[in-house]
N, C-alpha and C positions, 0 to 999 in steps of 0.2 A: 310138237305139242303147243298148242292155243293154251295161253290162258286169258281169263279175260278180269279186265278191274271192275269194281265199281266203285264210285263216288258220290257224295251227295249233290253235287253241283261244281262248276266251274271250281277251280283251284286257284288262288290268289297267297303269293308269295310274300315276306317282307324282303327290304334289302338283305337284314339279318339271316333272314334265311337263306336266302339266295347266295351269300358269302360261305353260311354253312353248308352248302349244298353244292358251293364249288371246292370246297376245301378238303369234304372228304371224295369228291371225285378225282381228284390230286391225288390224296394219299392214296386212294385206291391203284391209279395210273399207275404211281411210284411204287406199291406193291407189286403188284402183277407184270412190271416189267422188271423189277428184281428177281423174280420167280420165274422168268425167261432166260433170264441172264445166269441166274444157277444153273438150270438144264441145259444151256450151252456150255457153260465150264465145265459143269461135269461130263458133258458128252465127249469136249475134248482131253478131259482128263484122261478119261478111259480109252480113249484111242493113243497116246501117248505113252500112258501106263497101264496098260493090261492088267497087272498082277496086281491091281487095286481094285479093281472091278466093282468088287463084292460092295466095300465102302461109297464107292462114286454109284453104283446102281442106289444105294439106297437115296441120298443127297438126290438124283435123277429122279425116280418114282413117286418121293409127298409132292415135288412141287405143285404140280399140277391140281391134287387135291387141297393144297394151301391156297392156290391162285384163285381156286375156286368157291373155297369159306369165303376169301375175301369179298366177293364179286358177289356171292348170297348177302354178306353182311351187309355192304352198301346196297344193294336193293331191298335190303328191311326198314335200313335207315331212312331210304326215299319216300317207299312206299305209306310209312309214320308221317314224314316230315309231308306230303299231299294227303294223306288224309284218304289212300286210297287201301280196298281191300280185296282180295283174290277172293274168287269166285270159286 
């Protein structure tokens, strides 16, 4: 799936921004690999403990869809913080 942006001209950043704009690319980073590292623990939990399953399947199943809010969230934020909009 293409999508495509538009803008009204070239995109000029402040420092500010550019600080903001690393910062939640961090917290984002530090999300989405928390959200990796559940779905390993929980994968190994369940290989370990069997008769948990039911518990560790759920812990295993959002993440994914969490990792995912998150990674929409920071591309709503960028795409605000440029000025740009979906076609």
């Amino acid at each position: 799936m293409t999508t495509s942006l538009r803008t009204s001209g070239p995109v000029t950043l402040s420092e500010e921004q550019i600080k903001q704009l690393l910062k939640s690319l961090s917290d984002m980073r530090h999300d989405v690999t928390g959200r990796l590292s559940n779905i390993t623990a929980a994968a190994e939990l369940i290989r370990a403990r069997p008769a948990k399953i039911e518990e560790r399947l759920l812990i295993l199943l959002e993440q994914p869809h969490l990792a995912a809010e998150r990674i929409a969230t920071f591309s709503r934020e960028l795409e605000s913080m440029l000025g740009v909009a979906r076609k």
